[in-house]
N, C-alpha and C positions, 0 to 999 in steps of 0.2 A: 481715552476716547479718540475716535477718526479725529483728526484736522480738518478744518474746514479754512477755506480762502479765498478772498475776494478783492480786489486790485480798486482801487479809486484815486481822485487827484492826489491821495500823500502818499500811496504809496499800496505795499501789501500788508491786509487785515485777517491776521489767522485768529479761529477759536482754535483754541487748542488746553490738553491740560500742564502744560509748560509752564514753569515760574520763570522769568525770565532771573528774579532777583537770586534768587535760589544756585539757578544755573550758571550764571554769569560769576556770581560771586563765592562761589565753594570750593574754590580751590582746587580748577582743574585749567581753568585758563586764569591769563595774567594781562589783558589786551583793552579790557574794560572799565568805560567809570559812569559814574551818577551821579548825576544832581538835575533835583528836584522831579525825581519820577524817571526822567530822561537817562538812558544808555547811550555812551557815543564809544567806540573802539572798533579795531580795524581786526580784521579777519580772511584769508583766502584771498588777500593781497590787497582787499578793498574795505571801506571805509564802510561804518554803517552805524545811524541812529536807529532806536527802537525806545517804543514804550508798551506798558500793560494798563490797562484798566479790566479789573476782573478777569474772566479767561479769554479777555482780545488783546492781541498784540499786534502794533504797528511798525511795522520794518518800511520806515519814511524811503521815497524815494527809488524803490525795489518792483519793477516791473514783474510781466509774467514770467519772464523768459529766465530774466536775474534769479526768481526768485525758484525757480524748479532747478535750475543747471548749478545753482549754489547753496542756499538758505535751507531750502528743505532736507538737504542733504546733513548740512552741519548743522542744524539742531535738531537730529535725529528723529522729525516730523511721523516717519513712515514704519517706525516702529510701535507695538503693539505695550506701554509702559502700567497700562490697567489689568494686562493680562498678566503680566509680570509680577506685581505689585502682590495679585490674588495667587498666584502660586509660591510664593514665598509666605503668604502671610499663613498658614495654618502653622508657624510658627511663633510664639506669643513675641518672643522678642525681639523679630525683625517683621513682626505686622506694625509693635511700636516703630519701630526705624521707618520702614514708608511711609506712616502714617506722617511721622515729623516730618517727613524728608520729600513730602508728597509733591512733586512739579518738577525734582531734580530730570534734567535731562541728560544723557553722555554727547556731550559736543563731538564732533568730526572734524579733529582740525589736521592741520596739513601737518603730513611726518614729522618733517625737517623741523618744522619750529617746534613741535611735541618732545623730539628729542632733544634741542637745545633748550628750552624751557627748563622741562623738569632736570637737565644737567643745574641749572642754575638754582633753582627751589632746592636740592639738595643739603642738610644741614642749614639749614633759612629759614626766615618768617617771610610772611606774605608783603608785607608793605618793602622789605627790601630784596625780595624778587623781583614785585613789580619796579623797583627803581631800575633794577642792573638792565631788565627786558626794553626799560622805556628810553635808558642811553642806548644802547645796542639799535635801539631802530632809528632813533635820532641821528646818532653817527654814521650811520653804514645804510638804512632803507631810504626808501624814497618819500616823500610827502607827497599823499591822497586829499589832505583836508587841512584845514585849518587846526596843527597841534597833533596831526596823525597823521605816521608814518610806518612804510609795512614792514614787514619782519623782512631784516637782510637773507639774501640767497645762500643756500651753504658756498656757492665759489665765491660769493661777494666775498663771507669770512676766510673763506681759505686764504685769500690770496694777503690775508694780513698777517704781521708781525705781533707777538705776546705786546711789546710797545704798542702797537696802534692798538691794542685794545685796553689799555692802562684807561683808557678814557670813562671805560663802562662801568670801571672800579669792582669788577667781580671777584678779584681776591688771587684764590689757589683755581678757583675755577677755569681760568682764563686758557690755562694750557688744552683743559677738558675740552673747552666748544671748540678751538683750533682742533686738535684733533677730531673732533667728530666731522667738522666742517669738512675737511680734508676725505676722509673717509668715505661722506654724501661724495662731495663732490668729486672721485677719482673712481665712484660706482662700487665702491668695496663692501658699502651696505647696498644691498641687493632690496628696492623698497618697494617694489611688486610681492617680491616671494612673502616678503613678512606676513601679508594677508592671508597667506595659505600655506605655510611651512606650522608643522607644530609647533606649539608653545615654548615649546623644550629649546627647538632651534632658532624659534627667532629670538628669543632671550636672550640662546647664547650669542646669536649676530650680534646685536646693540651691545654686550658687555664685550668685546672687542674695543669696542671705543674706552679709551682713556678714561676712567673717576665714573663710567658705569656699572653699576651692581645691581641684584636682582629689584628692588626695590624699584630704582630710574628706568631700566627695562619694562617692567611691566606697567606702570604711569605713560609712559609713551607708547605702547602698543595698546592699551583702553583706549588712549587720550587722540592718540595720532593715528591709530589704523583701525582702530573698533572692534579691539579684540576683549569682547567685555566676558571672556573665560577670563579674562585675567582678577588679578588681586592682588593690589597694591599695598602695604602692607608696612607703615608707618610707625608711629611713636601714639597716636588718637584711636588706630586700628588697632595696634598690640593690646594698649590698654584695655580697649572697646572688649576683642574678643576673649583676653585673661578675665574680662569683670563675667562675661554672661556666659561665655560655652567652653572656658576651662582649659583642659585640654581634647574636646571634642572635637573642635574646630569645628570650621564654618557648617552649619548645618545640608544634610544631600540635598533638599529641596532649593536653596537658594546655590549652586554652584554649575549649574550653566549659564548664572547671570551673577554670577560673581562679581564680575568689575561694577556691576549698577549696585547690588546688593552693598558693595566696599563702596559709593560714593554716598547711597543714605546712611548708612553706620559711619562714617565720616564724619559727616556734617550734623547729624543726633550729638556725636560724642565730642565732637570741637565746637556745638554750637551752648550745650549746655555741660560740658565739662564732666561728662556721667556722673551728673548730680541726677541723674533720671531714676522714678519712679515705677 
């Protein structure tokens, strides 16, 4: 459905058909938390509570100006997710998957942490991702709010030692983000082209970086550039696509929406473990 929006004393009130819960918590960002209804996490350098009741969502504090030049952008508002939804579904088993997965939005987040992110998700689980991302910004970013802080700049990282980052406890990873830091930050990834260089080439950009492989590549070019031809392509996705299309692979109707297609068969397959019916 269109978005709709309207600004009052808390802030900006979209309808929209966005799950905030859905979107926030599926395992594409690592920046967010909740309690009791309430989201509070920082994104595009700034801080930002929001909540849902049914299909309103309130982004507290979020003028008009804020909320065009930012918000609508990265939560992918302006995109068409019902048209989507209906050309992938004359397919039985990924009209199940949107149907489960029904609100999931693809975030727009900034490159640089996209890339450094899913370097750290890498062989992990979610809760100690989110720990290693939540040192990294405590240590090195700036505090926006009360307990948030923004993701460090790739030269903030660059210009530190494997020691100074002992602090974030990321392990083997540690050598990876310096490298990539370095890389952002000395312009060797080229983050304009990635938007418009095939697929082919900008994958192989990002695997230049250090402990990148196709996998981290295409998680950061859905996640960090919106390149939703991509398909990310896990341990929940392997099993997902071995259980229902074999060795067919992804069906031709769902593959210029590939990467959206891969975050509802995600979250279907990690949310119920393809005990599905």
């Amino acid at each position: 459905m269109p978005f709709e929006v309207s600004f009052d004393d808390r802030g900006a009130v979209i309808t929209s058909d966005i799950d905030i819960a859905k979107t926030l918590d599926c395992g594409q960002a690592f920046r967010f938390s909740e309690s009791d209804g309430i989201w509070r996490g920082v994104a595009m350098g700034r801080a930002i509570t929001l909540t849902q009741e049914g299909n309103k969502i309130t982004l507290f504090d979020v003028d008009e100006e804020e909320f065009n030049s930012l918000w609508r952008g990265y939560f992918d508002l302006d995109r068409d997710y019902e048209m989507i939804k209906s050309s992938v579904s004359s397919n039985e088993i990924l009209k199940k998957a949107t149907d489960f997965s029904d609100g999931i939005h693809i975030l727009r987040q900034e490159p640089w942490e996209a890339v450094c992110s899913f370097i750290i998700s890498a062989n992990n689980n979610i809760p100690r991702i989110k720990g290693i991302i939540s040192r990294l910004c405590e240590n090195f970013g700036k505090q926006v709010a009360d307990g948030l802080f923004t993701f460090p700049s790739a030269e903030r990282i660059a210009a530190l030692t494997l020691d100074d980052l002992a602090v974030i406890k990321s392990g083997f990873r540690a050598k990876y983000i310096l490298d990539a830091a370095q890389k952002f930050s000395r312009n060797q990834i080229d983050v304009e082209a990635l938007y418009t260089l095939s697929i082919d080439e900008a994958r192989n950009a990002l695997m230049t970086i250090k402990g990148i492989g196709p996998k981290v590549a295409d998680c950061a070019l859905l996640f960090g550039w919106g390149r939703v031809e991509c398909f990310p392509v896990d341990v929940w996705i392997r099993r997902a696509m071995n259980h229902f299309f074999g060795e067919n692979g992804l069906p031709s109707e769902a593959v210029e929406y590939a990467g959206i297609v891969q975050q509802y068969l995600f979250y279907w397959a990690r949310t119920t473990g393809l005990k599905i019916e």
